[in-house]
Backbone as a ProteinNet text record, in pm:
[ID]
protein_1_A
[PRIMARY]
XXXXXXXXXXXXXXXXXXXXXXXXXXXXXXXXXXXXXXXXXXXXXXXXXXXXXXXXXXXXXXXXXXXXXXXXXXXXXXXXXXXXXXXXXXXXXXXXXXXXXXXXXXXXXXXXXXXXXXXXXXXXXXXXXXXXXXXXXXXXX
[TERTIARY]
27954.5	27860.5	27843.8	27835.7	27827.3	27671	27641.2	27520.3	27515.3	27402.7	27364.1	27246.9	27227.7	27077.2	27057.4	26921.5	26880.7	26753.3	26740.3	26678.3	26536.3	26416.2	26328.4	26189.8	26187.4	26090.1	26004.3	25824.9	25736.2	25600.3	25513.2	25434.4	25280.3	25272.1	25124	25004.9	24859	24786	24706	24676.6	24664.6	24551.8	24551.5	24446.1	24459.9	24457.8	24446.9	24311.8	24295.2	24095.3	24117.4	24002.7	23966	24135	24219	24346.2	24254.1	24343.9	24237.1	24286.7	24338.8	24387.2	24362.9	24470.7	24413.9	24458.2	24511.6	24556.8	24464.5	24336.5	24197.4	24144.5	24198.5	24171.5	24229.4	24175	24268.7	24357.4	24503.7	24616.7	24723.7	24857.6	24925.1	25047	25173.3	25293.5	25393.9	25529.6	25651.6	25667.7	25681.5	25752.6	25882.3	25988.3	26132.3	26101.7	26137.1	26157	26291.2	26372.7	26501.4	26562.4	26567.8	26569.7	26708.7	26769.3	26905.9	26887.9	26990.1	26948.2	27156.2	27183.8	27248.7	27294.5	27358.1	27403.4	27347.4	27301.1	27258	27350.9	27511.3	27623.6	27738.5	27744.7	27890.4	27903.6	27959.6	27929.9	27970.8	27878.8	27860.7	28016.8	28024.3	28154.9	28205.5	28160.7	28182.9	28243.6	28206.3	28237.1	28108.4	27976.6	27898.6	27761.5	27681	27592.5	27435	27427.2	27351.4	27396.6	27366.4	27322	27227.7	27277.8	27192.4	27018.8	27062.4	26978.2	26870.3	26903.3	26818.5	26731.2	26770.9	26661.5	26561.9	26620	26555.9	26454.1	26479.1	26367	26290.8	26334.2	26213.1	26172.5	26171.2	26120.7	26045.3	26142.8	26130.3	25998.1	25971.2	25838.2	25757.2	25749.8	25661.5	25615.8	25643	25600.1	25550.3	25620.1	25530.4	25430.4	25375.3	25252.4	25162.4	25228.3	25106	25080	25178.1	25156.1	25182.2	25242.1	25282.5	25154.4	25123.3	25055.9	24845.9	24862.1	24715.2	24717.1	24609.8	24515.9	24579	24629.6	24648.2	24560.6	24507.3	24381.8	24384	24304.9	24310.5	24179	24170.7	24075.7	23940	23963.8	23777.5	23740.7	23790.4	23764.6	23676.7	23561.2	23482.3	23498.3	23615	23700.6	23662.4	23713.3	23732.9	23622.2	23477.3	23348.9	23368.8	23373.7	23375.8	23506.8	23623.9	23758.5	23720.8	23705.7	23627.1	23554.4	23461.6	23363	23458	23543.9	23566.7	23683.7	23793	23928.1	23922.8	23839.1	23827.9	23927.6	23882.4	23980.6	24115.7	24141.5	24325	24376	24315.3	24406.6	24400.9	24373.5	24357	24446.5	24504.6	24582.8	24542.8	24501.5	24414.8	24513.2	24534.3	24606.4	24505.5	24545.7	24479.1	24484.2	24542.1	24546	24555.9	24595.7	24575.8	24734.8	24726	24811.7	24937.7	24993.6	25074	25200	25354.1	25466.4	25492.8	25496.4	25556.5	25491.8	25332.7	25254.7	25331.5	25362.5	25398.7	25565.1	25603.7	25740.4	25765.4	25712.1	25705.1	25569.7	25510.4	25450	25572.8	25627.5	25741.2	25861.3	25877.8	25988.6	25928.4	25799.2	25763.7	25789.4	25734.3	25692.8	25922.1	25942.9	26098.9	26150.5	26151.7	26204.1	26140.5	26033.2	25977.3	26019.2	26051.4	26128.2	26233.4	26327.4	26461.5	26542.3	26401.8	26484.5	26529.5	26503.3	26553.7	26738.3	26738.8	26917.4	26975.6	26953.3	27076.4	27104	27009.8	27011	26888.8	26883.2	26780.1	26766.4	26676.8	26618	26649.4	26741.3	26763.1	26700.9	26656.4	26582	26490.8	26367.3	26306.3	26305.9	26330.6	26302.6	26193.5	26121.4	26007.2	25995.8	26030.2	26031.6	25914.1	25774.3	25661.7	25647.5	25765.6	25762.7	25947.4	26012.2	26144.2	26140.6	26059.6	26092.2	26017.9	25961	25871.1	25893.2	25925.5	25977.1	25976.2	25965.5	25953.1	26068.2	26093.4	26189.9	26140.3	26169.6	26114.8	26213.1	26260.4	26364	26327.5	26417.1	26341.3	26469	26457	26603.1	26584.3
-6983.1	-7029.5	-7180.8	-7256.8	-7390.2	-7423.9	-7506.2	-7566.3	-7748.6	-7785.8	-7907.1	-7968.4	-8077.1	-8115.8	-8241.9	-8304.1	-8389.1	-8428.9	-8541	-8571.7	-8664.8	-8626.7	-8691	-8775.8	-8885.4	-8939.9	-8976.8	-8948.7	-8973.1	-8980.1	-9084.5	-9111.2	-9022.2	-8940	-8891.1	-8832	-8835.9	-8826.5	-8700.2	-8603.7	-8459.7	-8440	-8382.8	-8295.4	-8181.9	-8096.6	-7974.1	-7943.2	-7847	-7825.8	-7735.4	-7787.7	-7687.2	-7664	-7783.6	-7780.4	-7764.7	-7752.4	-7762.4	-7916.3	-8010.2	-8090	-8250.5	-8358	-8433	-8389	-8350.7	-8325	-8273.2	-8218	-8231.6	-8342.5	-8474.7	-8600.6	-8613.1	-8684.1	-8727.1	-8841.7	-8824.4	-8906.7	-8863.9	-8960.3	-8948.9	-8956.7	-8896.6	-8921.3	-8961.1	-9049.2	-9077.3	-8943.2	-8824	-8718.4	-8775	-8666.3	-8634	-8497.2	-8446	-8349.3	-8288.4	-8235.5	-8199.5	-8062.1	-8110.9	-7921.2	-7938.7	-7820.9	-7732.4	-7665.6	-7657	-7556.7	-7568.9	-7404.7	-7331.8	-7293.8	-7269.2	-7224.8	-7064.1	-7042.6	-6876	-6817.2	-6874.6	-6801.5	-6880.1	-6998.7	-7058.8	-7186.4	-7324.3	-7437.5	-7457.5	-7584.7	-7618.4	-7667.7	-7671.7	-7748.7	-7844.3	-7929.4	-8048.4	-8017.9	-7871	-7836.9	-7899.2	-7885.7	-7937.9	-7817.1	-7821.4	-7725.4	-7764.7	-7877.2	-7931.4	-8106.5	-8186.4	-8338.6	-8339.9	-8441.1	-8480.7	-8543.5	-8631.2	-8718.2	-8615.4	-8466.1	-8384.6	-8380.3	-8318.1	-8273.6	-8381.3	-8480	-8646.8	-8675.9	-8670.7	-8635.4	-8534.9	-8407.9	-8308.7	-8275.1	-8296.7	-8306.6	-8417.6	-8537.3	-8661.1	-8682.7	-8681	-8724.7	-8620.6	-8555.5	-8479.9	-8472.3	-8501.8	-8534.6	-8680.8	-8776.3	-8882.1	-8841.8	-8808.5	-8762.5	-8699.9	-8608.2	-8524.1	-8528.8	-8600.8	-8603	-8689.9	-8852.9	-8984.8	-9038.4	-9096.3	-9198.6	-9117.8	-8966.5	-8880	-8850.8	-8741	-8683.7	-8518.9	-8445.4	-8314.1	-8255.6	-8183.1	-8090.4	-7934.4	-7830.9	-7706.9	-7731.3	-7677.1	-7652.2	-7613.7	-7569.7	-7511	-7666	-7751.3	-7853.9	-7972.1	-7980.1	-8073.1	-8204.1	-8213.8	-8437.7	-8450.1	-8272.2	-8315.1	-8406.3	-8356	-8418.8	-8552.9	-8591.2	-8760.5	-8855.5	-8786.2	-8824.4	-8874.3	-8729.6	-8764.2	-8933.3	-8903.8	-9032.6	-9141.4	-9174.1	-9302.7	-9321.3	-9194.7	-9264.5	-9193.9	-9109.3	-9008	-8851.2	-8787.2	-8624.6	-8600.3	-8768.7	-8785.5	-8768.5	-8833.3	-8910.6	-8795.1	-8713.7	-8569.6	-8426.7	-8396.2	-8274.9	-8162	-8077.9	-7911.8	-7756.6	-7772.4	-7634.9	-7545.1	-7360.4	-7276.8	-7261.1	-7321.4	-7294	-7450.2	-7482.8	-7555.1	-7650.9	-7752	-7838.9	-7870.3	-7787.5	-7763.8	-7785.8	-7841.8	-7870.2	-7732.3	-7631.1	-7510.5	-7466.5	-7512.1	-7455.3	-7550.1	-7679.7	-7790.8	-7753.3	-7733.7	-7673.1	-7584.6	-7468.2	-7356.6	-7414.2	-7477.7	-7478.2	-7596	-7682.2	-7736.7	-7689.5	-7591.4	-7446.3	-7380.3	-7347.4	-7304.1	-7354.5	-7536.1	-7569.4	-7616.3	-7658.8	-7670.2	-7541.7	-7440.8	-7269.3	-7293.5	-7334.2	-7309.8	-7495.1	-7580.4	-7681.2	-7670	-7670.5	-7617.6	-7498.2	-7368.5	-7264.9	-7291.9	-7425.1	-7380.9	-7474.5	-7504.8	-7542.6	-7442.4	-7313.9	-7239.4	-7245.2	-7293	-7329.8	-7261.4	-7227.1	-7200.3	-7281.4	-7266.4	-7375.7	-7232	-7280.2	-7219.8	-7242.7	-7346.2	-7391.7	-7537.2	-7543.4	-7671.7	-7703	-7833.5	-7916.6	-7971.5	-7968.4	-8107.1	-8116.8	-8315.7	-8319.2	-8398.1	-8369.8	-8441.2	-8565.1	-8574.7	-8661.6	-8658.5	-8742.4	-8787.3	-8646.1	-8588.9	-8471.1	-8325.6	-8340.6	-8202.7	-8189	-8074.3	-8044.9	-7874.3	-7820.1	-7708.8	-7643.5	-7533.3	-7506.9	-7377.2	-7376.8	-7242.7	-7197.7	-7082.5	-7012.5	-6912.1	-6801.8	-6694	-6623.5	-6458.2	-6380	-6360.6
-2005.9	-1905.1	-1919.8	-1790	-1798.6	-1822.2	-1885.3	-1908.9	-1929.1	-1843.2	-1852.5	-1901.3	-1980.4	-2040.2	-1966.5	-1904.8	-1860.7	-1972.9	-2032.4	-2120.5	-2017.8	-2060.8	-2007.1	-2078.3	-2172.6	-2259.5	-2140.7	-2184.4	-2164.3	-2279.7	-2272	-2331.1	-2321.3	-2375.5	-2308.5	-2466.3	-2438.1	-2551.1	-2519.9	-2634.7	-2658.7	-2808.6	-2812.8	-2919.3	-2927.3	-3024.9	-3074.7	-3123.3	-3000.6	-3042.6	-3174.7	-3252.6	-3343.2	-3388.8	-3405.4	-3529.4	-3688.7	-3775.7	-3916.4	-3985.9	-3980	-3980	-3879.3	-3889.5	-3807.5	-3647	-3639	-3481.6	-3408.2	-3482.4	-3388.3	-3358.2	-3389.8	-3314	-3186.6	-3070	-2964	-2998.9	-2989.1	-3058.5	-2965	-2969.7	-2836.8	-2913.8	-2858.1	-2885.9	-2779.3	-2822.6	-2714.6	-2731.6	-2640.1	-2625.2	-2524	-2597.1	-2518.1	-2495	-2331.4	-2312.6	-2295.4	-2305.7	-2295.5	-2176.8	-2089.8	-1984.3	-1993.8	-2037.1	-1994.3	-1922.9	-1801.9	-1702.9	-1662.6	-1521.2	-1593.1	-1438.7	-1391.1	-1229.1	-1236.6	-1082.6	-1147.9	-1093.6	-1052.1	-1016.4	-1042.5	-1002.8	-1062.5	-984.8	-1002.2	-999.6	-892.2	-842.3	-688.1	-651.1	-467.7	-436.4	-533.2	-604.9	-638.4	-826.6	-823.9	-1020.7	-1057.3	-1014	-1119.2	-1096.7	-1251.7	-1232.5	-1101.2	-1100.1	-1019.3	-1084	-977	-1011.2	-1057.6	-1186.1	-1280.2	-1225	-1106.2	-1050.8	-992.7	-919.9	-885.9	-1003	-1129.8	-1233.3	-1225.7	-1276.7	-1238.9	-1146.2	-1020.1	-892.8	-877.9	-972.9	-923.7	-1098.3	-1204.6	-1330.4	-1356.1	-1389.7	-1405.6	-1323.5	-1225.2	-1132.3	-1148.1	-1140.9	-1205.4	-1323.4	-1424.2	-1551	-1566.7	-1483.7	-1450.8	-1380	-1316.9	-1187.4	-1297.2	-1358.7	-1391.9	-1589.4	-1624.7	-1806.7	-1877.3	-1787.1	-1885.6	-1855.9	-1997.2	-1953.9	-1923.2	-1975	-1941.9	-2076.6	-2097.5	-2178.6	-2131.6	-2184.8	-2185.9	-2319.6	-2236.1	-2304.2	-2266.9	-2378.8	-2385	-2303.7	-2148.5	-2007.5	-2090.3	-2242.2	-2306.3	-2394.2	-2410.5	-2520.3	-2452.1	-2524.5	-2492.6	-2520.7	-2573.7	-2548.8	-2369.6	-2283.7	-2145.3	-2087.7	-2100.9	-2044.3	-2093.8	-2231.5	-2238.6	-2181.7	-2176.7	-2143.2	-1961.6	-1918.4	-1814	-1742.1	-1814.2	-1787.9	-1814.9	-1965.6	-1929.1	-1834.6	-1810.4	-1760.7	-1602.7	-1585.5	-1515.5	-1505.1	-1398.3	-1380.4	-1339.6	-1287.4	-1271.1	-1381.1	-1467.5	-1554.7	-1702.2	-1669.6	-1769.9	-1689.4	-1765.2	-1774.1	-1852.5	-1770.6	-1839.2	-1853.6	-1949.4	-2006.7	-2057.4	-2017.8	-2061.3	-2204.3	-2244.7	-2380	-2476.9	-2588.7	-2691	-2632.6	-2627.4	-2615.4	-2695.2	-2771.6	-2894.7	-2860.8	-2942.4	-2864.6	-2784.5	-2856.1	-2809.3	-2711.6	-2646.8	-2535.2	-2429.2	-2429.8	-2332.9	-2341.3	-2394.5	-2412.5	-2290.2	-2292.2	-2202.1	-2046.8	-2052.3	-1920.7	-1841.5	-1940.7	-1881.9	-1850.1	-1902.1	-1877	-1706.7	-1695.5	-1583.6	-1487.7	-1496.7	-1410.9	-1340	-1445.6	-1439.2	-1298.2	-1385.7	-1321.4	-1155	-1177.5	-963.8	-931.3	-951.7	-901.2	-831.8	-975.4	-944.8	-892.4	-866.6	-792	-660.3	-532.6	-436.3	-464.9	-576.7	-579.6	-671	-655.9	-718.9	-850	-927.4	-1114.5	-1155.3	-1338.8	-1378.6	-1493.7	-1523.8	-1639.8	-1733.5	-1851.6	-1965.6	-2115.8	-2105.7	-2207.8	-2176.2	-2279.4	-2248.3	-2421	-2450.6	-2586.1	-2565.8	-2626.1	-2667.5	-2765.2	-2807.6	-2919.5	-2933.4	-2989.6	-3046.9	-3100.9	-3210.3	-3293	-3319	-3389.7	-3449.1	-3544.6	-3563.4	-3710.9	-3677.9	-3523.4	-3498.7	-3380.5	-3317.3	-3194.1	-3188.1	-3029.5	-3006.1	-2900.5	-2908.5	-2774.3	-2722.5	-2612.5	-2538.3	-2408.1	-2458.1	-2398.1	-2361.1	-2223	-2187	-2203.2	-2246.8	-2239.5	-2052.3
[MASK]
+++++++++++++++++++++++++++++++++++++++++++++++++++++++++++++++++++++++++++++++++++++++++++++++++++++++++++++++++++++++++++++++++++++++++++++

């Protein structure tokens, strides 16, 4: 099976509510996201699984829009009310759950899978790497 990776670095700042450690501070990392994705039948006129530049326009901007450069937070954590006030409700990103590589891993897997379904590809895997030495992946059978 053919497979392609489009690599996507963005800057964005997070907290782990109630981590036991420091990562219950609000603190930010360069994340790389990494999507492989996969023809869901066999490669376009051209021999390719999709253009690169597509992932690019419909990932790439979207992760700018909604997670470079914000505050991604678990939707129960009270950073939101003060985050709020100073930067305001744009500029914050609310997950049902704890902001962790492997939670942003997979909502970037989601959000990937309903992008890219109207070109005939699936998102086979998402990387996020946190840090140079900590990183998560999230794959679906």
């Amino acid at each position: 099976m053919f497979r392609i990776k489009r690599r996507i670095p963005f800057c964005a700042g997070h907290r782990v509510y109630l981590h036991e450690s420091k990562c219950n501070n609000l603190h930010g990392h360069n994340y790389v996201a990494i999507f492989e994705v996969a023809p869901r039948d066999e490669l376009d006129s051209l021999g390719r699984v999709i253009d690169f530049s597509v992932i690019k326009d419909e990932l790439k901007v979207w992760i700018d829009e909604n997670w470079d450069h914000k505050f991604i937070l678990n939707e129960i954590d009270p950073a939101f009310t003060a985050l709020e006030k100073i930067n305001g409700k744009e500029n914050i990103y609310l997950l049902k759950e704890n902001p962790t590589a492997e939670v942003m891993a997979k909502h970037l897997f989601n959000v990937g899978t309903e992008l890219l379904e109207p070109y005939k590809v699936k998102v086979v895997s998402v990387y996020l790497e946190e840090t140079e030495n900590c990183s998560a992946t999230f794959t679906q059978n």
